[in-house]
C-alpha positions as CSV (number, residue, x, y, z in Angstrom):
1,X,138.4,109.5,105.3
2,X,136.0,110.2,102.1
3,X,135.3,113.9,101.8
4,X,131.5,114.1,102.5
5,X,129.9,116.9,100.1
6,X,126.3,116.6,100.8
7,X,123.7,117.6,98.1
8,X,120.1,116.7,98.0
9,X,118.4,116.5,94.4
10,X,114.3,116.3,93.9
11,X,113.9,113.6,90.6
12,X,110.6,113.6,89.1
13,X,110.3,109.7,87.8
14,X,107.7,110.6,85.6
15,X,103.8,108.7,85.8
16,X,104.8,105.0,86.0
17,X,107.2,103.7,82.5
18,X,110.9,103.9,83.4
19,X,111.1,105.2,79.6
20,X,109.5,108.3,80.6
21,X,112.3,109.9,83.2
22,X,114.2,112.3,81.3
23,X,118.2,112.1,80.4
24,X,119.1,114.5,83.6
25,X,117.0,112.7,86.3
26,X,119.0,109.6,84.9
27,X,122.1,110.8,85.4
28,X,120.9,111.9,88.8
29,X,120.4,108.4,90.0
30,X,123.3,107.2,88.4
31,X,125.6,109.4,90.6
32,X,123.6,109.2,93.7
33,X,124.6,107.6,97.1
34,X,121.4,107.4,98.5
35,X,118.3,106.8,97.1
36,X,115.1,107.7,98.8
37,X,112.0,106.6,96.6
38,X,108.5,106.2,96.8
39,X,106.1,104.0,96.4
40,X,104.7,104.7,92.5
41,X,108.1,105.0,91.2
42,X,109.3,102.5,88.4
43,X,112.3,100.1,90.1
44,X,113.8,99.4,87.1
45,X,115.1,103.0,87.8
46,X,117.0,101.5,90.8
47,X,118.8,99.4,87.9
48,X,120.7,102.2,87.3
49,X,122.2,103.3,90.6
50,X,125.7,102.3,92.1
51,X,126.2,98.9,93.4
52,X,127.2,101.2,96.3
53,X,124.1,103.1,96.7
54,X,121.9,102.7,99.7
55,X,118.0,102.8,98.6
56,X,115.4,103.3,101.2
57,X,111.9,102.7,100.4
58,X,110.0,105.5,101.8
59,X,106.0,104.5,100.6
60,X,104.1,107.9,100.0
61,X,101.1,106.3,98.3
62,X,97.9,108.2,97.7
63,X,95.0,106.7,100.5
64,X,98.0,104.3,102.4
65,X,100.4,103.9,105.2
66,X,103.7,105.4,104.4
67,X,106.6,107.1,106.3
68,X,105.8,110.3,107.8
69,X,106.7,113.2,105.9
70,X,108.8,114.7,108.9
71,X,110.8,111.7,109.1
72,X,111.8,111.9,105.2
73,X,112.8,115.4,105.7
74,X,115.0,114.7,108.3
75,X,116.4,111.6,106.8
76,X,117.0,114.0,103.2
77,X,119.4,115.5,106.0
78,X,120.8,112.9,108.1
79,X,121.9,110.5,104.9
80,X,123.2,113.8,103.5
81,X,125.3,114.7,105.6
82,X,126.8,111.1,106.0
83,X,126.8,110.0,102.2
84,X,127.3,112.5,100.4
85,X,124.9,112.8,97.5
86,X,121.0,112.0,97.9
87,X,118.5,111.7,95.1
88,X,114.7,112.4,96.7
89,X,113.0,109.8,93.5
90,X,109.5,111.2,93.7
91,X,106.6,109.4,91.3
92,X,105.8,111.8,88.3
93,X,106.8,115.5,89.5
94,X,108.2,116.8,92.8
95,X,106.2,119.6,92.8
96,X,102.8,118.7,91.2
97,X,101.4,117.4,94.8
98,X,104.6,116.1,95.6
99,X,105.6,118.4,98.7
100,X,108.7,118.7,97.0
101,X,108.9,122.3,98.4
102,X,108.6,121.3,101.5
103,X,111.1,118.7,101.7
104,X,113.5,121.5,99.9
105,X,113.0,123.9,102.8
106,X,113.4,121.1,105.8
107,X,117.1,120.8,103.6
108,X,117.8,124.2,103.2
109,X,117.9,124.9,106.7
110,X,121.2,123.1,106.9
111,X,122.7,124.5,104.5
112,X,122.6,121.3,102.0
113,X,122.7,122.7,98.5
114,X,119.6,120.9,96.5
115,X,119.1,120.8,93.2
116,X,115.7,119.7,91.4
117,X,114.9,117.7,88.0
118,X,111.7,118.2,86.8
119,X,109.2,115.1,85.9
120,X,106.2,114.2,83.9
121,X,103.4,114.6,85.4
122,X,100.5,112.3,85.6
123,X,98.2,114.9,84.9
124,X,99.9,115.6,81.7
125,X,101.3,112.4,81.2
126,X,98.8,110.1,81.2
127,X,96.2,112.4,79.1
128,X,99.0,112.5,76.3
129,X,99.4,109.1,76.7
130,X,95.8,108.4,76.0
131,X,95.4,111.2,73.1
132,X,92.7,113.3,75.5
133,X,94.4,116.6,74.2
134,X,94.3,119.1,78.0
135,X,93.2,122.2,75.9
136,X,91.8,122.2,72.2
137,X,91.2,125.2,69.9
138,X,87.3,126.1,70.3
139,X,86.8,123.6,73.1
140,X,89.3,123.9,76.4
141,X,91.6,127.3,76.5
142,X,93.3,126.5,79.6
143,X,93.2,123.2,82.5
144,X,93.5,122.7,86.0
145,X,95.0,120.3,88.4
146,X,93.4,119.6,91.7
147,X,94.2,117.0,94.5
148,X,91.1,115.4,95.2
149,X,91.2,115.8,99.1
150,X,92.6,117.9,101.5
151,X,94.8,117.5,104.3
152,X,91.9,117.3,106.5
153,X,90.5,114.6,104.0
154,X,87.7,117.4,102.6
155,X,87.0,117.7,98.9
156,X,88.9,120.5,97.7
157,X,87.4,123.6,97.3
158,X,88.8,124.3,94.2
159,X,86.5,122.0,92.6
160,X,83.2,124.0,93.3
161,X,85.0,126.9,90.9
162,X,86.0,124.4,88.7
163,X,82.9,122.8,88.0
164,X,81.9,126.3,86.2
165,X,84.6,126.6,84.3
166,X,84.2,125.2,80.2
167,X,88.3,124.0,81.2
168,X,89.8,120.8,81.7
169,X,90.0,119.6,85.2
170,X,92.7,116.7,86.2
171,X,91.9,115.5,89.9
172,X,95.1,113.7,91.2
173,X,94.6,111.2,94.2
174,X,90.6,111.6,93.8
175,X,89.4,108.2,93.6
176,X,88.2,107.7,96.7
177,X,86.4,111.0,96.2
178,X,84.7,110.1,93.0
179,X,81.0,109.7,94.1
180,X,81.6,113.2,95.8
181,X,82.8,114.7,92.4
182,X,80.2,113.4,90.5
183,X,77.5,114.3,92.9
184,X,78.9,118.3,92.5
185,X,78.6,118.3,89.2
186,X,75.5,116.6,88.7
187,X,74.4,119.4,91.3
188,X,75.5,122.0,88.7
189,X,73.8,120.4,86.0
190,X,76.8,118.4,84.4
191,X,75.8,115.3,84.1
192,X,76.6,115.2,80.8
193,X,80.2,116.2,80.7
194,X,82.7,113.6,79.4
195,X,85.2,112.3,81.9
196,X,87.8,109.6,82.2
197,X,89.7,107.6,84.7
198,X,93.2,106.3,84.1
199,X,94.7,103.4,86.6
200,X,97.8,102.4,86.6
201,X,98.7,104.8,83.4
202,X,101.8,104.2,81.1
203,X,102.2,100.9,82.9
204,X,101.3,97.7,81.0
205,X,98.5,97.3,84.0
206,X,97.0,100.6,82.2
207,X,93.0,100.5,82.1
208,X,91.1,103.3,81.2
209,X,87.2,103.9,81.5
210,X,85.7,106.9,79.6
211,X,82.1,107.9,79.8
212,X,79.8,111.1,81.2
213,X,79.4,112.3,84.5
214,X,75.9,110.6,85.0
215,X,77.7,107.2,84.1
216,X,80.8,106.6,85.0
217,X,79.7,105.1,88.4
218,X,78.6,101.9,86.5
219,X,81.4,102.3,84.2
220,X,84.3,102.4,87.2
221,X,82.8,99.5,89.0
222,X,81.9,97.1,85.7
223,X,85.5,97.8,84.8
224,X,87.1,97.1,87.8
225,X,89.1,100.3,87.7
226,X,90.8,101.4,90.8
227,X,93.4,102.8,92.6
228,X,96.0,104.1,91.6
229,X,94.0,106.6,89.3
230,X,93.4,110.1,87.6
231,X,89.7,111.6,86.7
232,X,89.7,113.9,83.7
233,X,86.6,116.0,83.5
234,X,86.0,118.2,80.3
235,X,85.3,118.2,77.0
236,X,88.1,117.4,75.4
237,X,87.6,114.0,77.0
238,X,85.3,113.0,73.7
239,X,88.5,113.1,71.6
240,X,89.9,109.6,73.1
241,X,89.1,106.9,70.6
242,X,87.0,105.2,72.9
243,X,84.5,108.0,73.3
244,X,82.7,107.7,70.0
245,X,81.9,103.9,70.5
246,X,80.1,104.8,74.1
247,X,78.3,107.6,72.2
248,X,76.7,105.2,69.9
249,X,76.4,102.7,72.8
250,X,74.2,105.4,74.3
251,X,72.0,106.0,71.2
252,X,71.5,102.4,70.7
253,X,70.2,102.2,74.7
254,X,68.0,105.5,74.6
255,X,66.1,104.0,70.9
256,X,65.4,100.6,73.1
């Protein structure tokens, strides 16, 4: 009989190109038994699993149907025990809105030893990805990153501090919150703050819309921009290359 040593390790599969998983977290997947991914992961990772390693699909999407959280914890344990090693592949880092942590103490209650590798983060990611520096000398000294909803589908309260704050603010799983956001900070008298939204970032589906609060409404919906997507308010958001040309779009609108 094959001597079962169970381990459970969190992989952070970074915001969407399979390039963007570090050395480690390869590895990972290379030597796992079980896979259990989700939904916004790259499956060209899956590529590079054994032809032996069972992968179950597991969803957790942002705003859709997916397996329950209880049932993944207790399946971390169950394929675990009978496998041997399981890699937990989470979209861009386990514990960036993840619930990595919780997963980790459903495991550690069996005494499974876990192990995580760290991932890019879309809120990092992506902005790097699309040159919108997070803090900048003189402009942004620090950013945050808030989920756009809470459990009990509320806008988080963490955005009515941040829209007084001069720093960057990265809402992850917002979108359907958007008109909400931009209401609060039109409230506060920051309609004129630069933000961005970036779907689908780092894959070749990318789109990006960049514009100001009082705006990017129109902007979203003439662009067809959607789900999956990050807002980026702040600004440092008037460094992407795209910015300049809507300023002078502007100009050109406000002299007709």
């Amino acid at each position: 009989m094959k001597n079962i040593k169970p381990l459970v390790t969190l992989v952070g599969a970074g915001p969407g190109d399979a390039d963007l998983i570090t050395v480690k977290g390869l590895k990972a997947i290379q030597s796992a038994d079980v896979i259990l991914y989700d939904a916004l992961i790259n499956e060209d990772l899956l590529n590079y699993a054994k032809d032996e390693c069972v992968k179950v699909y597991v969803g957790k999407r942002a705003e859709q149907l997916s397996t329950d959280q209880h049932q993944i914890n207790q399946l971390l344990v169950d394929y675990a025990l009978t496998y041997g090693h399981v890699v937990r592949l989470k979209g861009g880092d386990p514990f960036v809105f993840g619930r990595g942590g919780e997963e980790l103490d459903h495991v550690r209650q069996y005494d499974i030893p876990t192990e995580v590798v760290p991932g890019i983060s879309s809120s990092i990611g992506l902005t790097g990805l699309q040159q919108i520096p997070l803090t900048y000398r003189g402009i942004a000294e620090s950013f945050w990153v808030i989920t756009g909803a809470t459990s009990d589908g509320q806008l988080s309260d963490d955005l009515n501090m941040a829209v007084n704050s001069s720093a960057t603010v990265v809402v992850l799983m917002g979108y359907s919150k958007l008109q909400q956001i931009v209401s609060l900070y039109q409230e506060h008298g920051r309609g004129e703050l630069p933000i961005a939204l970036i779907q689908n970032g780092s894959l070749p589906n990318e789109r990006i819309v960049v514009g100001l609060v009082d705006t990017i409404l129109a902007e979203v919906q003439k662009n067809l921009v959607g789900v999956p997507a990050i807002i980026v308010l702040g600004e440092v958001v008037a460094k992407h290359k795209d910015f300049e040309k809507l300023q002078e779009e502007l100009k050109l609108n406000n002299l007709s």
